[in-house]
N, C-alpha and C positions, 0 to 999 in steps of 0.2 A: 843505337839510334842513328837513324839516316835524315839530316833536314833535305826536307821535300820543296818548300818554298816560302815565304817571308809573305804575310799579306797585313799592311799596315801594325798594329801592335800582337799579332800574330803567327806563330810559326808553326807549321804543318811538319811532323816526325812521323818518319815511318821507322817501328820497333821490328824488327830482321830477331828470330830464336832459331836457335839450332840445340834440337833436345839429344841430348846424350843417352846413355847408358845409364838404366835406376843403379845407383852406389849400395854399398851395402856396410853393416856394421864390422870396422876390424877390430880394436881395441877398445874395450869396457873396461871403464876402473874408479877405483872411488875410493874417498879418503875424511876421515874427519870423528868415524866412530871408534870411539874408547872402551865402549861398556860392549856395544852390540856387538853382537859372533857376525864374520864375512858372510857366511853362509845364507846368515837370516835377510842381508841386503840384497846377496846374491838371487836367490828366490825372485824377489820382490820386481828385479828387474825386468821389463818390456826389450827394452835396447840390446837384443843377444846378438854376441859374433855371426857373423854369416846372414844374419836377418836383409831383410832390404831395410835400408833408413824409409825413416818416418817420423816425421813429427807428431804424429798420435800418439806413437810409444812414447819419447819424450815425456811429452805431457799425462799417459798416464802413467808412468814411472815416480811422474813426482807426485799423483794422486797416490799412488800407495806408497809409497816413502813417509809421506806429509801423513795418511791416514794411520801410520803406528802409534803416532805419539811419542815418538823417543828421539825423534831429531826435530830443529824446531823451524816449521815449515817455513819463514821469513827469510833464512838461511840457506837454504836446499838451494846449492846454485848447480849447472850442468855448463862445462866446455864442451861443443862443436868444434870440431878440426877436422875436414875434409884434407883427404888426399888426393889432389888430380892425377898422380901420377899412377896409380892402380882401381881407382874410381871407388877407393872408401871411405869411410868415416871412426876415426876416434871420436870417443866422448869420454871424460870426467865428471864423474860426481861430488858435490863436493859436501860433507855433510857436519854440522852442530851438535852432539847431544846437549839433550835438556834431561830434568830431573823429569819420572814419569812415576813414581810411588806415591802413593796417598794416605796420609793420617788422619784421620775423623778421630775426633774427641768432639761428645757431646754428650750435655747434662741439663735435665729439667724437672719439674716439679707438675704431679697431676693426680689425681685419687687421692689427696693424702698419703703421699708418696715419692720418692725420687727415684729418676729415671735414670742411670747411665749409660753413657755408647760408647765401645770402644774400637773401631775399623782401620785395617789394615790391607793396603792391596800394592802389589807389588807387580806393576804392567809391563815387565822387562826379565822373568823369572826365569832362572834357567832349574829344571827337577833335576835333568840330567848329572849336572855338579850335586846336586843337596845331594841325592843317593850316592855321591862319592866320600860328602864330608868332605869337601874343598872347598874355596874361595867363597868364603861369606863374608862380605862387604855390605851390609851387614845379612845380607841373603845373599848366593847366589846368582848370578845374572848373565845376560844377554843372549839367553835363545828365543823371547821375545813371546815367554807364555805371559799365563797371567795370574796369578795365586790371591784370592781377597778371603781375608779374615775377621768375620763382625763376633759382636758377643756386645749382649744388651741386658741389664738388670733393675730389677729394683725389688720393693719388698714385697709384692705377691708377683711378679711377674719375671722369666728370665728365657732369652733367645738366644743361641749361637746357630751360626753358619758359616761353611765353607764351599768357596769354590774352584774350579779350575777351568783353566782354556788351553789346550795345545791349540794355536792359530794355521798348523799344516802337519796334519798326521803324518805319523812318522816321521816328519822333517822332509818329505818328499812332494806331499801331493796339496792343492789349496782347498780343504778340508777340514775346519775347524772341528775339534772333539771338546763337549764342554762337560763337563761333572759337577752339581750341586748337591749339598746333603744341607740340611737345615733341622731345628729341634728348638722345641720351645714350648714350655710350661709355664702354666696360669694357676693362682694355689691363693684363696683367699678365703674368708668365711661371708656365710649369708647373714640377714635382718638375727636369725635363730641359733648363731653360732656353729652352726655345721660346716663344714670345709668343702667348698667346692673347686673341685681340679678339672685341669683340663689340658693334657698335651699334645704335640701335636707332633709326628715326625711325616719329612718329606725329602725324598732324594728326583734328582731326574739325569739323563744323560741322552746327550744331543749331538747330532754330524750336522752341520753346513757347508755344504759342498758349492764348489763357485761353479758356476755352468757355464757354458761357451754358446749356446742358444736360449732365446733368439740373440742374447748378445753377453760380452762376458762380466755383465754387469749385474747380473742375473742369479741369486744365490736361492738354493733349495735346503731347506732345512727338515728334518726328519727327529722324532727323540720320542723318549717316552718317560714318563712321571709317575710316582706312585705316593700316596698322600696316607698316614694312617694317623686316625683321632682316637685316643682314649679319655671319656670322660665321667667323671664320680658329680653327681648332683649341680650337675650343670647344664641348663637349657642349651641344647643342641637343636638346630632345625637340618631335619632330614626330609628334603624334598616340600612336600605338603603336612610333613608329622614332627610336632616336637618332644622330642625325647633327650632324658636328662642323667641316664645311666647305662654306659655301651662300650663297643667297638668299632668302628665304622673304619671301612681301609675305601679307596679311589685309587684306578690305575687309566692312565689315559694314554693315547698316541697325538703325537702332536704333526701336522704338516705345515709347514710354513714356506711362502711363495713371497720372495722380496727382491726389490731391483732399488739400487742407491747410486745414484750420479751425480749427487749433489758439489756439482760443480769443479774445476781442475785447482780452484784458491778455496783452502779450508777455511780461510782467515775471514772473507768475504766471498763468498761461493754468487755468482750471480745467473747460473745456468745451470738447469740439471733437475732431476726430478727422486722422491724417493715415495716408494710405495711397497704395504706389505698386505699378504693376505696368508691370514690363517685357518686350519681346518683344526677342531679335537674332538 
């Protein structure tokens, strides 16, 4: 800043810039996970060696870091350290785990009958260790899948389900692969004492691939579903027909068009937009 001249409670600056050379990333590093694999941070990261600096990366760096769940986004701090003397930039990570598994236990009462729930989901899973039969703490962990396990009962009714997420196929590309199977039978009697059943099995499997157009905030999802009902004296509606002894199977393609920007603070997001559109 140059003072220009003093005019009563007033002082005229003139700001002089001299822009340099855009710096670039030299040294990425980060510290602070326990559970999670390098690799899966590594991935995640915007700020790569040789990049130009940017503060966009940054900031979405720590949107996907914060967007795992397994560090706790309050804590994700990042050091800046410019080098003038070759015109780049270090950065540090710095990072908290938090607990990211969930136990559901639930229990009610409804038909004359009680209901229980017992869910399991494990958002830090690594399959790679389970099929080794190593390090079960009390699962295996930190390649940052996702493994949930329900199972539902009671005295005419029972449901399980399982599913899974790799969050980057192969461990290479950002391409989430998801598998659900699900099963569940309905078995009680009518006003006539007949037994009426009804089960149901259904699996699907899905890719969401992050897109880079029009921006890479932009995920394309693709999958396909398949539904199949078997039922013994039990009112079915099929379309415009009900029918109460069959086989009915449903196979569907799904496309799904979604963009999530719901802001750079997961805690208080106050900018950002999220929208999805589906086709089946």
């Amino acid at each position: 800043p140059i003072e220009k001249g003093v005019k009563g409670d007033s002082i005229d600056l003139d700001i002089r810039i001299r822009e340099g050379e855009r710096a670039t990333w030299n040294k990425v590093t980060w510290s602070g996970n326990v559970t999670t694999h390098d690799h899966v941070i590594l991935r995640s990261l915007r700020t790569r060696p040789g990049n130009l600096f940017s503060k966009r990366d940054i900031k979405r760096t720590y949107f996907d870091l914060a967007g795992m769940q397994f560090f706790d986004p309050q804590q994700i701090g990042q050091e800046v350290k410019p080098n003038p003397q070759d015109n780049t930039v270090d950065v540090h990570w710095t990072l908290v785990e938090k607990g990211s598994s969930q136990v559901q236990v639930q229990a009610g009462y409804g038909g004359n009958s009680f209901i229980g729930t017992l869910g399991l989901t494990f958002n830090n899973f690594s399959l790679r260790k389970f099929l080794q039969f190593k390090d079960f703490k009390p699962v295996p962990q930190g390649d940052g899948q996702t493994l949930s396990l329900q199972a539902q009962a009671g005295v005419y009714f029972q449901n399980y389900g399982l599913s899974f997420t790799e969050p980057w196929l192969f461990g290479k590309r950002p391409t989430a692969l998801s598998l659900n199977l699900n099963n569940s039978s309905t078995n009680y009697k009518d006003v006539n004492g007949d037994d009426m059943k009804m089960n149901i099995f259904s699996t699907s499997v899905g890719l969401n691939r992050l897109l880079e157009w029009p921006d890479n905030y932009f995920s394309l999802y693709t999958g396909l579903s398949f539904q199949s009902y078997n039922f013994k004296n039990y009112p079915f509606q099929f379309g415009n027909e009900s029918i109460s002894y069959g086989d009915v199977q449903n196979f569907a393609i799904n496309v799904g068009l979604s963009r999530h920007s719901a802001g750079f603070d997961p805690i208080f997001p106050a900018t950002g937009s999220s929208i999805d559109l589906t086709l089946k």
